[in-house]
C-alpha positions, 0 to 999 in steps of 0.5 A: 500500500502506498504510504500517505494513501489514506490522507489523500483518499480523505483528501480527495472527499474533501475536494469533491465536497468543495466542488459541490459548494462552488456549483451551489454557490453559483447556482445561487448567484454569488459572484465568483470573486466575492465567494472567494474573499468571503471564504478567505477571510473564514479559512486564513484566520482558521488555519492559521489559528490551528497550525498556531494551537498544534504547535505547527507554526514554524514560519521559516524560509521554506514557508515561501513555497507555501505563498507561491502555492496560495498565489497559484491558488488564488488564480486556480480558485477564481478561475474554477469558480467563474468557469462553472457560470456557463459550464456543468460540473460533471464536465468542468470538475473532471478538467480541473483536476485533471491537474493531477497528471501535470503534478504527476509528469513534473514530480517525475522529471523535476523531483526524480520519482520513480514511474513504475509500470503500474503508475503509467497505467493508473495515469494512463486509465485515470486520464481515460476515465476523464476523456470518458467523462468529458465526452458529452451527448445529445442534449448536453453538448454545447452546454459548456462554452468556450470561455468557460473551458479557457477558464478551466483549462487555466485553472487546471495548469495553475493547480498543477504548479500548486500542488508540485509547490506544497511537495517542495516545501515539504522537501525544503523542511516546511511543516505542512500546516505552515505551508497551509497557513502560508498558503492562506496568508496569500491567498486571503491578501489577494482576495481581499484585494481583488474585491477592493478593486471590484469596489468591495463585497458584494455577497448577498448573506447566504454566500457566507454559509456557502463560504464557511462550507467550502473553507472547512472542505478545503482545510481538511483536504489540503491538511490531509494532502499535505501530511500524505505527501510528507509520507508518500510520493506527489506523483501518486497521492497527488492524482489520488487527492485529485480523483475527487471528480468521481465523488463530484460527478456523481453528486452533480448527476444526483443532486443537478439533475446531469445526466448520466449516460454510458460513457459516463458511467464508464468512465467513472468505472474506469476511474474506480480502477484507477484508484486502486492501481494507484493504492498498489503502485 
């Protein structure tokens, strides 16, 4: 069994969970940035307060990696969030964490992880099981327009950079909750000011709720990711942490009304192989 696994397995139910939130958030009309500064100022002093408690808040020089990761965040975040205005999360989730193959591929030629066989097919069926997903029918093509996949497809890339930046930090001696505390420092300043410059905050007062949901959702999956990876290799934890698109699919399906055709249930079958060739590799 890979080290780590459980951690990123926790990880990727708390990432499907925060999907789930950003679809209802905009389903209910909050406007993108604002759900972000809005879960910002909720998670930063939370994480931070935590990291704090348990003693775990070193802030040394490694702690840069855990900035850089919030700044990619922030652009990563925002981009997912205004993607899903004109586009179904049953499409959209699947592309954005198909980050995972990007961090996968970089933490294998950057970091020198191994590619074992079985790693190559877990990647190679988990990127089927996205093309499965993503291939849309009948009444459901065209519902995602072309600005919408340009955001997703940012989105995916800045992830990717992301989560290659929390294994460095890790490597460079960073304590997991202060790189997520680093990471909200970041994230929090570039959200607030992002909202000045729209001319404040706009969000009706359910957008906390949602907010509140979705940082609890992010706090638990990047804490767990990150203690996995202290433990395990980015190269496979990082794809499991991300797989969480087959939880989030199936919500969208049940809870959206998104229709579930052959190919999709193929591909999340497809996916569930996936997952079990990365827990042996």
């Amino acid at each position: 069994m890979t080290p780590g696994l459980g951690f990123a397995l926790g990880a990727m139910l708390c990432f499907g969970a925060s999907d789930l939130i950003y679809k209802r958030g905009a389903a209910a009309g909050i406007p993108s940035g604002d759900f972000l500064m809005a879960q910002a100022w909720i998670f930063c002093p939370g994480v931070t307060l935590y990291a704090w408690l348990t003693g775990n808040l070193h802030v040394t020089s490694a702690a840069i990696w855990g900035a850089l990761a919030g700044l990619f965040l922030f652009i990563a975040l925002y981009n997912f969030t205004q993607s899903l205005h004109g586009g179904a999360i049953s499409t959209n989730a699947p592309i954005f964490r198909l980050n995972f193959t990007l961090t996968a591929a970089l933490a294998i030629l950057i970091l020198d992880e191994p590619l074992t066989p079985v790693k190559a097919i877990a990647l190679a069926s988990a990127l089927l099981a996205v093309w499965l997903l993503l291939a849309e029918s009948g009444d459901e093509r065209g519902k995602s327009d072309f600005f919408s996949l340009a955001q997703v497809l940012l989105a995916t890339v800045t992830m990717a950079l992301t989560n290659l930046f929390y294994k460095i930090g890790l490597q460079h001696g960073a304590l997991p909750e202060t790189i997520v505390a680093a990471q909200a420092w970041m994230f929090c300043s570039l959200a607030t000011a992002a909202g000045l410059m729209r001319g404040g905050f706009r969000a009706p007062p359910r957008g906390w709720a949602h907010a509140a949901c979705a940082a609890a959702g992010l706090f638990g999956a990047f804490v767990l990711l990150l203690h996995g990876l202290l433990a395990g290799p980015a190269s496979v934890l990082v794809p499991v942490a991300q797989m969480s698109f087959v939880f989030t699919a199936l919500a969208g399906i049940a809870l959206f009304g998104e229709r579930l055709d052959k190919r999709k249930s193929a591909g999340l079958a497809v996916a569930a192989i996936a997952l079990v060739l990365f827990a042996i590799s």
